[in-house]
N, C-alpha and C positions, 0 to 999 in steps of 0.2 A: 728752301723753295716755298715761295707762296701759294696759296691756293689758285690764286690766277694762273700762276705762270704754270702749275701741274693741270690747271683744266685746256690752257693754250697747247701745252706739250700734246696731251692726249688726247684732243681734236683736231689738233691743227687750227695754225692762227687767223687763218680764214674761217673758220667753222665757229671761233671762238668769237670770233667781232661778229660772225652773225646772229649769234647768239643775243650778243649785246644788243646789235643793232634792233633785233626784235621785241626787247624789254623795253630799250630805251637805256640811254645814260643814266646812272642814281648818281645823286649828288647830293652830300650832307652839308646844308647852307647852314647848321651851326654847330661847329663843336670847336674843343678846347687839347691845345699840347699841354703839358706841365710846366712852371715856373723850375728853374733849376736850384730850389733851397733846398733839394735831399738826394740823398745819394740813388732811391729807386726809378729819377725824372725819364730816362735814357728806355730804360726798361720799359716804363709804363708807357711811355710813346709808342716803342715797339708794338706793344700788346694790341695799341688802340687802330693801329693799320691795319695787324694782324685780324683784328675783329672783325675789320672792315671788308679785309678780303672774304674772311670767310660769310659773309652776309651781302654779300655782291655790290657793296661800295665802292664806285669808280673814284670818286672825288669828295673831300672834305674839305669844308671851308672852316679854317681853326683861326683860335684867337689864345693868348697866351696871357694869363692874368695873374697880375702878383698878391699876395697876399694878402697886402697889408691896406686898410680903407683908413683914412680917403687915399687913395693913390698917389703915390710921388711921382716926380719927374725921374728920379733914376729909377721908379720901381718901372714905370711903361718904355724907357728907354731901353730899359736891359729887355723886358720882354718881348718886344720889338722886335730888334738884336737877333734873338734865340730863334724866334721866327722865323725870319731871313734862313737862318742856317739849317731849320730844318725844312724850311721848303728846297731845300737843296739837297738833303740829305733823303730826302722822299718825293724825287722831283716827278713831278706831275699828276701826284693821289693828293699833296696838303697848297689850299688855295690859302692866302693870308688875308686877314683882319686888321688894319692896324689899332692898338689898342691905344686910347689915350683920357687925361683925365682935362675938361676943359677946362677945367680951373687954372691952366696955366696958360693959358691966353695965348699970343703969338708964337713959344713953344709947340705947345701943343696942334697949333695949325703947321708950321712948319714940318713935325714930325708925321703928320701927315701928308701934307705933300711929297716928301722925300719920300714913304716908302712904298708910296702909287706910282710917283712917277720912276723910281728910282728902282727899286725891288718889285714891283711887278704885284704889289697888293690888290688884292680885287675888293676891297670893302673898307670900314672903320667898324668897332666894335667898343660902344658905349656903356659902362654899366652903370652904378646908383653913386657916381660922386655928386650928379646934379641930375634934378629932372629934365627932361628933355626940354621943356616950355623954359625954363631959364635962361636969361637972355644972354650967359656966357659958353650957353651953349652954338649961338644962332651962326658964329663965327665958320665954326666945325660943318653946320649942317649945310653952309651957303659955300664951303669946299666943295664939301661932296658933290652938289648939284653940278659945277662946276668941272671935277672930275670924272663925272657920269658913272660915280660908285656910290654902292646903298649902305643905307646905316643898318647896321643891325645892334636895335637897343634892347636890353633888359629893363623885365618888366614885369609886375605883378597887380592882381586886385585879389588882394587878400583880405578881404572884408571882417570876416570873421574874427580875425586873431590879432593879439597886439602887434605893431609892426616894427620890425627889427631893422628896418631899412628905409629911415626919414625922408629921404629922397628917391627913392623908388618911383619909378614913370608906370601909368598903367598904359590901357590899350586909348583911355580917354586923351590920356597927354598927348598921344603920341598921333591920336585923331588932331588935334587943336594943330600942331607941330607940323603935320602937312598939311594942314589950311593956309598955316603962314606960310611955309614954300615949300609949294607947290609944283617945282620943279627937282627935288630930294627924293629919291625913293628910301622909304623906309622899312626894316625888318619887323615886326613887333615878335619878338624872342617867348619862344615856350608857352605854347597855350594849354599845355600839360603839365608847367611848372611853374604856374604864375598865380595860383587859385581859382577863381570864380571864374573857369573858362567861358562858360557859356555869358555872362556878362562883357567880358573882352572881346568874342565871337563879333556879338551885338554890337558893341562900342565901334568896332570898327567899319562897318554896313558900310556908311558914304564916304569910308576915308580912302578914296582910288588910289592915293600914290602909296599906299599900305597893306604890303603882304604881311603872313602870321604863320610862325612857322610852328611845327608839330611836334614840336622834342617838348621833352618833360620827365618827370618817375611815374606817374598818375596814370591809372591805367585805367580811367572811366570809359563805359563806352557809346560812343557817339560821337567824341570830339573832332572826328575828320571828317563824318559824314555834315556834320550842323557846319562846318567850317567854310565847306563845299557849296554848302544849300545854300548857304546868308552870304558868303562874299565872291561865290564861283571859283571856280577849281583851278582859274590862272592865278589866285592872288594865296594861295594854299604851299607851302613850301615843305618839304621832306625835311627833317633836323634830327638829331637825334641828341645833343650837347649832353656825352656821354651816357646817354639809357639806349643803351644800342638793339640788345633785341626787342625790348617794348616798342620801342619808334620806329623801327621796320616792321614790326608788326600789325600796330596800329594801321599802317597805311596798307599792307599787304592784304590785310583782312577785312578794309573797310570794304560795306557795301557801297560802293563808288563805279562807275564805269571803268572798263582799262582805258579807254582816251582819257578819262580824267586823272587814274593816277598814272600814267605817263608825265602827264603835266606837272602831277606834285613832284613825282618820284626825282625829275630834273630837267624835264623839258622849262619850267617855269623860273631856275634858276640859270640855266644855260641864256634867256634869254637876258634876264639881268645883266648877266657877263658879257653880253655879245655889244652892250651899250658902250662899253669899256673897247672892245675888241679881244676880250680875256679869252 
C-alpha cells in the first residue's frame, strides 16, 4: 500500500482530494525512469514513485535515457519502448518524454510523432547530442510546435570548469532557439544542475516562450526566489530529475507567495499539458 492510498483510506476519498484540491496538483515536469542494462532498473523505478508518494507527488513527467553518447537509434528506440510500458505499469503518476537524438533526421521526427500521437506522450526530451541552435535540430522543434508539446532540453553554463559535454545548450541557446520559433515551448532543464544559475536565470529574462525548471543537486539558496523575480512565477516549473527531497524543498521553503508556488508546484505545467488536452 502507498502512501496515497493509506492517506485516501484514512480520510476518505473525498477528504483526501480536498486536501489536494487545496495544495494544488504537484507535478514533477522532469525526471527520469532507468534504461534496462541492469538487473536493479524494475526496483529503482519502484523506489522513485515510492518517493514520490511519500513527498506528495501527483505526477512525473519522465524520460528514459540510454547510456551510451552520442545516442543511437536503437538506444532511444528501445528507450521509448520501456516508456510506453511503464506508463502503463504506473498508469496515471508517469507522463512521458519522447526521448530522441536529432541526428537521425526523419527517424528521429517520426519516432516522435508516433509516440504523441500514438502513446499519449506529453513532451520530447533533448539532451547534448546537438545544441539546440543546430540546424538538425529545427526539424524536431517545428514538430513540437506543431504537436502543441514542449521541449524539455538539457542544459548547462558551466563557466568555470573544463566542459565534458561539447555540445551542451545553455539557457543563451535556448533564448536564440525560441526567437527562431516562436511558436515551440521550451523547457530550459535544471537551474540547479546546470552551473552558473543565476546567469541562466538572466539569460532567459525576454525568452517568453521559455520556462526553467528547478531540479538540480545544488542546494544554493535563492535560486527559486531570483527565478520568480526575473522571469515571474508562471514561467518557473517544480522538477526534481531525481534530487527529490532537495527539489521539493527548495520550492516548499522558498520565500515566494503560496499563489506563486501553486503555480510552480503544477498549476504552471498543468497548463502546458492542457495545450495538448493531456
Amino acid at each position: 500500500m502507498t502512501r496515497r492510498d493509506l492517506v485516501a483510506g484514512l480520510l476518505g476519498t473525498n477528504v483526501a482530494a480536498g486536501v489536494q484540491a487545496k495544495r494544488g496538483k504537484v507535478i514533477d515536469a522532469h525526471n527520469h525512469l532507468n534504461f534496462h542494462n541492469r538487473p536493479g532498473w524494475a526496483e529503482d523505478d519502484r523506489k522513485l514513485i515510492e518517493a514520490a508518494d511519500k513527498l506528495g507527488i501527483d505526477q512525473l513527467c519522465c524520460s528514459i535515457l540510454p547510456p551510451e553518447r552520442p545516442t543511437t537509434l536503437e538506444g532511444f528506440r528501445l528507450s521509448n519502448r520501456w516508456l510506453a510500458e511503464a506508463m502503463g505499469r504506473f498508469r496515471g503518476r508517469v507522463l512521458g518524454y519522447c526521448f530522441v537524438n536529432p541526428g537521425y533526421g526523419q527517424e528521429a521526427v517520426d519516432e516522435v510523432r508516433r509516440y504523441v500521437e500514438e502513446h499519449g506522450f506529453i513532451g520530447v526530451k533533448l539532451y547534448n547530442d546537438f545544441r539546440v541552435t543546430d540546424p538538425k535540430v529545427a526539424p524536431i522543434i517545428e514538430l513540437a510546435a506543431r504537436l502543441r508539446v514542449p521541449i524539455l532540453h538539457h542544459a548547462g553554463h558551466a563557466s568555470w570548469l573544463p566542459s565534458p559535454q561539447p555540445n551542451i545548450s545553455d539557457a543563451g541557446d535556448i533564448a536564440r532557439a525560441a526567437s527562431a520559433h516562436p511558436e515551440t515551448t521550451f523547457i530550459c532543464a535544471h537551474i540547479c544542475g546546470g552551473g552558473d544559475w543565476e546567469w541562466s536565470i538572466k539569460a532567459l529574462r525576454d525568452a517568453r516562450g521559455v520556462y526553467f525548471d528547478t531540479s538540480g543537486s545544488v542546494a544554493d539558496e535563492g535560486t527559486v526566489e531570483l527565478a520568480v523575480r526575473t522571469l515571474g512565477a508562471e514561467r518557473v516549473l517544480f522538477a526534481c530529475d531525481l534530487s527529490m527531497t532537495a527539489s521539493v524543498g527548495r520550492v516548499r521553503g522558498a520565500e515566494i507567495s503560496e499563489g506563486d508556488r501553486r503555480k510552480v508546484m503544477g498549476e504552471n505545467m498543468q497548463r502546458i499539458l492542457a495545450r495538448r488536452g493531456a
